[in-house]
N, C-alpha and C positions, 0 to 999 in steps of 0.2 A: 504493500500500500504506500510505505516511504516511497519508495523507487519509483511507484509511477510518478505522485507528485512534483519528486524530485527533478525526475525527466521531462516530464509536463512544463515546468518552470525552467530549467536549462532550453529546452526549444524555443520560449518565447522570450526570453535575454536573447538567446543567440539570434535570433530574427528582427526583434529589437536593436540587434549594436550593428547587424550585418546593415539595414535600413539606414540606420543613422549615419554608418560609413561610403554608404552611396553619397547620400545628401551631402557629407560633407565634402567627399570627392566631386561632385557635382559642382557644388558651390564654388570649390578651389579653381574648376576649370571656365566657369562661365563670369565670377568675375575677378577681374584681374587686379581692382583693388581690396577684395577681403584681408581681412586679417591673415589667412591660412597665407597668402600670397605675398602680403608684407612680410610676414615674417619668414617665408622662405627666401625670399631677398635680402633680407638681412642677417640671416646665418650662411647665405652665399657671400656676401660681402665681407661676414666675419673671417671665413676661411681663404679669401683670397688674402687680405690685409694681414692674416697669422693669428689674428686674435681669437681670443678662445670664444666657443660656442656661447650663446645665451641659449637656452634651451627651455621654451616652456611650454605648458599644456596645451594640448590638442583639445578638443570636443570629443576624441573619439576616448582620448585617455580618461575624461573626467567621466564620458558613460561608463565604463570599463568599474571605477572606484567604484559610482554609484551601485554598480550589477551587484559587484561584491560584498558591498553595505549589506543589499538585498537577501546575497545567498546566506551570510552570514547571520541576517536576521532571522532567517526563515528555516535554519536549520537549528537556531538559539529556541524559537517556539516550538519545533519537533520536539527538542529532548526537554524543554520547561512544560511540555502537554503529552509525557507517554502516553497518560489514558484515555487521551480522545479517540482513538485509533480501538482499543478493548470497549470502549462506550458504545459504539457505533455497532460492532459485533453483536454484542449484545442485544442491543436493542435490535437489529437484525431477527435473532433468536426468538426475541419477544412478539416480534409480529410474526412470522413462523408459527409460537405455538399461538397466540391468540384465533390466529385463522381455523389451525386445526381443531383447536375447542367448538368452534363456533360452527365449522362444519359438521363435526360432529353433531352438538346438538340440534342442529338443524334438521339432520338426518334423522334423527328420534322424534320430532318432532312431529315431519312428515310419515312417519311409518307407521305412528300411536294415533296423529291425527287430531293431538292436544299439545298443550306447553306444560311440563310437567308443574305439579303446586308448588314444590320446594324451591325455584327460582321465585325469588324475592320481586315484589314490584315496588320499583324506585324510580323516579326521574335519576335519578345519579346512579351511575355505576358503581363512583368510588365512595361506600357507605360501610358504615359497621353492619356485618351480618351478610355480606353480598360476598365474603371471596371464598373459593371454590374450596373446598375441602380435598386432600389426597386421597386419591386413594388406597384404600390398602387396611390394616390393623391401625387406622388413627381416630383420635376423639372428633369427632365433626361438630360437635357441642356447637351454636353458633356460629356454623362457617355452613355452606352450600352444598348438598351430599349431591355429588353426578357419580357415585356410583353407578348406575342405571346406566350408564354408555357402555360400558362393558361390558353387559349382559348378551348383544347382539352381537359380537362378535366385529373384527375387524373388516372380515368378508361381505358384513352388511351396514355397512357403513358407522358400526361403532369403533372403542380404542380397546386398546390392551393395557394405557394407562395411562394415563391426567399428566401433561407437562408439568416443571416449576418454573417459576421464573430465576433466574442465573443468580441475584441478590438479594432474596427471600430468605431469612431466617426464620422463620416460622416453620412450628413444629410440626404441626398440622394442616395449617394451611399451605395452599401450593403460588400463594404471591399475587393469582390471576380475579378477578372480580367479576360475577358475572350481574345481569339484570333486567327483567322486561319493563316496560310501560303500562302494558294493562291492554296495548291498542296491535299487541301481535310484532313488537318489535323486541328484538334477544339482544343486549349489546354485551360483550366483553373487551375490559379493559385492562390495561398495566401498570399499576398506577405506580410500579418501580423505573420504568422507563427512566433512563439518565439524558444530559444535557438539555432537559425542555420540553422533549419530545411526546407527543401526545399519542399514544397509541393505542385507538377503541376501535374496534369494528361491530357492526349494526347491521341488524339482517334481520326484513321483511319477513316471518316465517307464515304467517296467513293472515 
């Protein structure tokens, strides 16, 4: 993921100074009293007369510093931001399992031809009492029992078992929140998602 960025931003410096080196070749030759051109006359001048070079900066040298400013900044944010790069993952992950929960119960839905009672009906998804319970040998006291997806098997559109989300500590709970309306709408959400990121999906089921 560094690498691409990396090379992504190398191609557009190098296109960047390659451009700028046109212009300023351009400029040196079309006109004849620029800067570029006095001072090429004057370090000709120097070197006939023996006297030493005056040598100062180009346009092409001061983009060059700037480039370097840049790379140097931007690889100082890479290592002051390891975990944007595992945050991003993550949350990848998150919508992943959010999708497969939500097809899943979709899938039960349409089979039974009802919304099961134990989903909670909340305008919010992220409430006490709404997130999904594991499955397995756990207390579901106050959390969301979908057991019941597993019952049908994976072959008929149920699971073999309930994702967690990657930053959940919870013992029991699996991190993910689920919740109807009242009006035939399922949403599940993640309400661990990192850097801001809102990740709900919402599904019509009748």
């Amino acid at each position: 993921m560094i690498n691409y960025y990396l090379k992504g931003y190398a191609n557009v410096v190098g296109t960047f100074l390659t451009l700028m080196y046109y212009i300023d070749m351009q400029e040196g030759k079309t006109a004849p009293n620029s800067g570029i051109d006095l001072l090429y006359k004057e370090q000709l001048q120097q070197k006939v007369e023996g006297k030493p070079l005056n040598k100062g900066f180009s346009i092409l040298d001061f983009l060059v510093i700037i480039s370097a400013f840049f790379v140097i900044g931007f690889l100082g944010y890479l290592v002051l931001n390891p975990e944007k790069q595992g945050a991003d993952e993550r949350n990848v992950h998150r919508s992943a399992d959010v999708a497969s929960i939500l097809t899943a119960v979709s899938n039960y839905i349409d089979s039974k031809g009802e919304i099961p009672s134990n989903i909670p009906i909340n305008s919010e998804c992220i409430a006490v009492g709404n997130e999904i319970c594991k499955i397995g040998p756990y207390d579901c006291k106050g959390l969301v029992d979908l057991s019941f997806l597993t019952s049908n098997g994976s072959s008929d559109g149920g699971v073999i078992s309930l994702p967690t989300d990657p930053s959940s500590k919870s013992v029991n709970g699996s991190g993910y929140y689920i919740s109807q309306d009242g009006q035939g709408n399922i949403t599940i959400c993640a309400p661990y998602a990192e850097r801001n990121v809102d990740i709900s999906f919402s599904k019509f089921v009748f």
